[in-house]
C-alpha positions in Angstrom: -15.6 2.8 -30.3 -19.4 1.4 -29.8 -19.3 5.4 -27.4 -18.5 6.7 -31.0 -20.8 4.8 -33.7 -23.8 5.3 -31.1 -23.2 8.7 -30.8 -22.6 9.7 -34.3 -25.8 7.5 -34.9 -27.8 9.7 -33.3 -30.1 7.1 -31.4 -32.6 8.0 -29.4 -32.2 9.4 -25.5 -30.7 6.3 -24.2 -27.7 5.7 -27.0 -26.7 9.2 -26.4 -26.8 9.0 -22.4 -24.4 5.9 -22.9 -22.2 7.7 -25.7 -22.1 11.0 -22.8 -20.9 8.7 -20.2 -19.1 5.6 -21.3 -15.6 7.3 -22.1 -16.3 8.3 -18.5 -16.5 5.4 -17.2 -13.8 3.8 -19.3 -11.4 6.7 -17.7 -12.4 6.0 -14.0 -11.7 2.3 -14.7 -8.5 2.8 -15.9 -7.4 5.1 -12.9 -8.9 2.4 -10.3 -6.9 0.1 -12.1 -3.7 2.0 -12.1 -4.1 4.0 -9.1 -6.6 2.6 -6.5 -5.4 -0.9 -6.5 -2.1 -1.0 -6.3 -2.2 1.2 -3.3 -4.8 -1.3 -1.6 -2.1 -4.4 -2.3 0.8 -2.2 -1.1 -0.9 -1.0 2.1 -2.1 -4.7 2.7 1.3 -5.8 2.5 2.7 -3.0 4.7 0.0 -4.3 7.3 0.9 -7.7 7.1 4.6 -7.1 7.5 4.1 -5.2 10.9 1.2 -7.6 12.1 4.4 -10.5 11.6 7.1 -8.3 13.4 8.3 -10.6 16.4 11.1 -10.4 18.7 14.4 -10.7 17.3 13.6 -9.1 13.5 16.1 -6.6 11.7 14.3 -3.8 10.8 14.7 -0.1 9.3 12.5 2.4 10.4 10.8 5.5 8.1 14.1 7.7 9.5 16.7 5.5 8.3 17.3 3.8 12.2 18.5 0.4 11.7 17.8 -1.6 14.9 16.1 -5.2 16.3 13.0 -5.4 17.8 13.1 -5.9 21.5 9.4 -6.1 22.3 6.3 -4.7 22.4 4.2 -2.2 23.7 0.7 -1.8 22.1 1.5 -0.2 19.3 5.0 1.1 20.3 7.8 -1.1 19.5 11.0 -1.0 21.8 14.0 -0.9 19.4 17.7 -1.9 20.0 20.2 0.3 18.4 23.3 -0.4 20.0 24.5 -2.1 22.9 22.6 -0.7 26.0 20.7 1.9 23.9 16.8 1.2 23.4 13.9 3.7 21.6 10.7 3.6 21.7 9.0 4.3 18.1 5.2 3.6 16.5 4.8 0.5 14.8 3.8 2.4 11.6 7.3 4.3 11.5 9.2 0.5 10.6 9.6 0.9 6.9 10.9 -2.6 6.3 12.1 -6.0 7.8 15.8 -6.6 6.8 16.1 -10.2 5.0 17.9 -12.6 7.4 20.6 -15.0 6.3 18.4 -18.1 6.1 16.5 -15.9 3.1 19.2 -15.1 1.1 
């Protein structure tokens, strides 16, 4: 709106510099809002859910594996899928931490 009066105005150099680029600016706001930020809290959240991954947790992995988490190698996690039947995957492949009975 103020982009619009000043430009229709016609002030000077520096009223027409800010009508050029304040729809601009309004526009990359909105897409950091509703683009860039979100992503940042989900990826922060994804971190913090495999930095709290312990011995013992339910998980699903990226490819759909469910499986508890046996230990820890660095960042390779030893997975139990069945009785006698251990994997080795990447930490980053764990999609999610199943909720445990106590949550629900």
């Amino acid at each position: 709106m103020i982009a619009a009066i000043l430009w229709q105005t016609g002030t000077g150099g520096a009223g027409s510099s800010l009508g050029m680029f304040l729809p601009m600016l309004i526009v990359m706001g909105i897409f950091y809002v509703m683009l860039i930020l979100p992503q940042q809290r989900q990826r922060k959240k994804t971190q913090a859910m495999l930095a709290a991954l312990k011995n013992g947790d339910k998980v699903i992995t990226s490819g759909g594996i469910y499986g508890t988490v046996n230990g820890f190698d660095g960042e390779v996690v030893i997975l139990r899928i069945a009785e006698q039947v251990k994997i080795r995957i990447a930490r980053s492949a764990i999609a999610q931490v199943e909720a445990t009975e106590d949550a629900k």
